[in-house]
C-alpha positions in Angstrom: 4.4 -12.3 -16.4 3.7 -9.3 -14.1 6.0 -7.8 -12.0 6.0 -6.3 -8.6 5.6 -3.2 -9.6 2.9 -3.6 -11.5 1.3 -5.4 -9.3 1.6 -2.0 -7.0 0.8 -0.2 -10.1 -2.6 -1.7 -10.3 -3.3 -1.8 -7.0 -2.8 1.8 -6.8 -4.8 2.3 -9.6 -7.8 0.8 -7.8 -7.2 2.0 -4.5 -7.5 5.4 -6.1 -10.7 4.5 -7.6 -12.5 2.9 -4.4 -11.0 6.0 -2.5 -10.1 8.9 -4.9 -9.2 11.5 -2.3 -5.8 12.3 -1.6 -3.5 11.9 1.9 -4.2 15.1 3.2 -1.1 14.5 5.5 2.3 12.3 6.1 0.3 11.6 9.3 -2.8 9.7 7.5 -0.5 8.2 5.3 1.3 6.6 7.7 -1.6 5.4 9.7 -2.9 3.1 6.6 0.7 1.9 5.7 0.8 1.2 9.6 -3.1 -0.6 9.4 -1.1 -2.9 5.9 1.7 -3.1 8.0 -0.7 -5.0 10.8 -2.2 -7.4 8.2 1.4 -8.6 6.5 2.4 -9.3 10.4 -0.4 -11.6 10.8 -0.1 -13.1 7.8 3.7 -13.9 8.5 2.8 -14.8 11.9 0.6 -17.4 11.1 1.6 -21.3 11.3 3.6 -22.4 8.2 0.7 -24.6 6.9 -1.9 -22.0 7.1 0.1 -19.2 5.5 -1.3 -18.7 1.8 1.9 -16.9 -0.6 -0.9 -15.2 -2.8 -2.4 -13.6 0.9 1.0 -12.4 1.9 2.1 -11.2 -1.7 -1.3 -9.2 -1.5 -0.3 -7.3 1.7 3.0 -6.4 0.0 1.4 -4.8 -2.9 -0.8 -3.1 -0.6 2.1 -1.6 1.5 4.1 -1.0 -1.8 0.7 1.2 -3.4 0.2 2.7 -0.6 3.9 4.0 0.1 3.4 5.2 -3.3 0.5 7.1 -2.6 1.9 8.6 0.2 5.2 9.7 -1.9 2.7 11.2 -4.9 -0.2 12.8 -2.8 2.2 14.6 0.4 5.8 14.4 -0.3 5.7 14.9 -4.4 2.4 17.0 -4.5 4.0 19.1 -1.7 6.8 20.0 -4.1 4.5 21.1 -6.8 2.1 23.2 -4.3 4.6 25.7 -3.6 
């Protein structure tokens, strides 16, 4: 049984394929955490029998991988650019 970490993990993983280049900025980052943000809201807001757990446990993973991202590609890769 998988966790929710590596459910980010692998989402991560993949995001990085489909787009391999890095954040250039907290900026950008924050815009597509903001756009998964968006999509978790409308899934919560939907009505009770049309919300799908697998749909809104996808838009967690995709905030989770991309907060990642953000935190190894700016914040971390900052550190070691110096």
């Amino acid at each position: 049984m998988s966790t929710f970490p590596d459910y980010v993990q692998k989402e991560l993983v993949k995001a990085r394929a489909k787009h391999p280049r890095a954040f250039n900025s907290m900026h950008e980052g924050y815009a597509i955490i903001l756009e998964e943000i968006e999509e978790l809201k409308l899934e919560i807001f939907k009505k009770q029998e049309n919300r799908n757990r697998l749909d809104t446990l996808t838009e967690l993973v995709q905030i989770g991988a991309m907060v990642q991202r953000l935190a190894e590609d700016v914040v971390i890769g900052e550190k070691f650019r110096k």
